[in-house]
N, C-alpha and C positions, 0 to 999 in steps of 0.2 A: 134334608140334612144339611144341605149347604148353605142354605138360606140359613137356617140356624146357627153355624159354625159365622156366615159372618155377621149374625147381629153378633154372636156373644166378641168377635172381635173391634167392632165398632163401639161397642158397649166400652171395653178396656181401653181404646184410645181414649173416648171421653173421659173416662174415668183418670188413666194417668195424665191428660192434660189440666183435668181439674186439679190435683193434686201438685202438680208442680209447678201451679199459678198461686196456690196457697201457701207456698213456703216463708219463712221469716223474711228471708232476703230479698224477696220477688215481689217486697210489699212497695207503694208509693209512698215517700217522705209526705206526711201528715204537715198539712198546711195551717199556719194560723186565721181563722176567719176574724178573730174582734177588730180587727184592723183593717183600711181600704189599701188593697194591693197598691203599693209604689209605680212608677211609671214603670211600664214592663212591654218592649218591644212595640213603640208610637201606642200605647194605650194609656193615654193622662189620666191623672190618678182623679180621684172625685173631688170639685173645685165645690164652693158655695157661690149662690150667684144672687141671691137677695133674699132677704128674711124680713116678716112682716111684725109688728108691735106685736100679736097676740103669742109669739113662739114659735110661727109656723116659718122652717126654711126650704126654698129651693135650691137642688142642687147638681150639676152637669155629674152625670154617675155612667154612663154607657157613651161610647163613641163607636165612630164607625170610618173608616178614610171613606175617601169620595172623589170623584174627578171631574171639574168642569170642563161641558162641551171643547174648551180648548185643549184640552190634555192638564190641565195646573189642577195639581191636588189641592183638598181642604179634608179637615175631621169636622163631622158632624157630630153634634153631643146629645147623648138623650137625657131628660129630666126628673128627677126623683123628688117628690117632696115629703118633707122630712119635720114629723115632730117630734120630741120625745122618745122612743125607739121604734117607733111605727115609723114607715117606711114605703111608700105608694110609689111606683112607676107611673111614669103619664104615659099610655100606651104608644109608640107609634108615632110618635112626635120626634124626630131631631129636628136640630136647630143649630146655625151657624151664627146665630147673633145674640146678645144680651136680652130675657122675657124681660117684659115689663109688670111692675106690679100697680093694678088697678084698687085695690083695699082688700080687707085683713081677710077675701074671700075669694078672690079673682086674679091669675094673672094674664094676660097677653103673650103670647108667643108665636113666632112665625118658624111654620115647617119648611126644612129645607131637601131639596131634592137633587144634587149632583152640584152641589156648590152654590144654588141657588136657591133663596128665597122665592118662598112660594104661598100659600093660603094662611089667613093669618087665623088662629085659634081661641079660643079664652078656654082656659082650664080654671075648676072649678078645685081647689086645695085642699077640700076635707077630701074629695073623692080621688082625684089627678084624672078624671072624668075629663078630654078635650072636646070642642063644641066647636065646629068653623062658623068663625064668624063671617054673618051677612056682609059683599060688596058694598052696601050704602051705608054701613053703619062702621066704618072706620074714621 
């Protein structure tokens, strides 16, 4: 019987904190998505960083701070390419330097790791598929 008495009151907390997480007031202010959030607390807003003759642009959309071995911060930016309203992250890539673009299908970019460049990549722009490229072939 006891057991019973307290699900059925474990039951009513759940149930009145459900409730009074539902109310009008208790709602969060509804955010506008069509637009890239403004700089907000050292998160720079999304820059364009080169765009190729076919339409296709690349753009710094994700950052991250970071701190070189010596203590000195830097933000690390990650890369989104961008046609049209389609929209691809290049996974797992930031970069603290300017990609380069190779032709209207390839660009160069170097991952950074604690403020320092590190293995250089080519990402493929239909996909944002990154690919480290071979020591001998830079």
């Amino acid at each position: 019987m006891l057991f019973v008495l307290r699900r059925l009151l474990e039951s009513a907390v759940w149930i009145s904190l459900l409730f009074t997480g539902c109310k009008p007031g208790n709602r969060a202010p509804a955010t506008d998505r069509s637009s890239p959030p403004d700089q907000v607390a050292d998160h720079p807003s999304d820059s364009l960083v080169l765009a190729t003759g076919t339409g296709v642009e690349v753009w710094y959309s994700l950052a991250r701070p970071a701190r070189a071995p010596d203590g000195s911060p830097c933000t690390e930016r990650g890369l989104e390419v961008r046609r049209g309203q389609r929209r691809i992250q290049v996974p797992l890539l930031y970069t603290g330097e300017t990609p380069t673009l190779l032709n209207d299908s390839t660009m160069r970019a170097v991952l950074w790791t604690n403020c320092r460049p590190g293995n250089v990549y080519l990402v493929d722009l239909a996909s944002g598929r990154p690919v480290r490229q071979p020591e001998g072939s830079r």
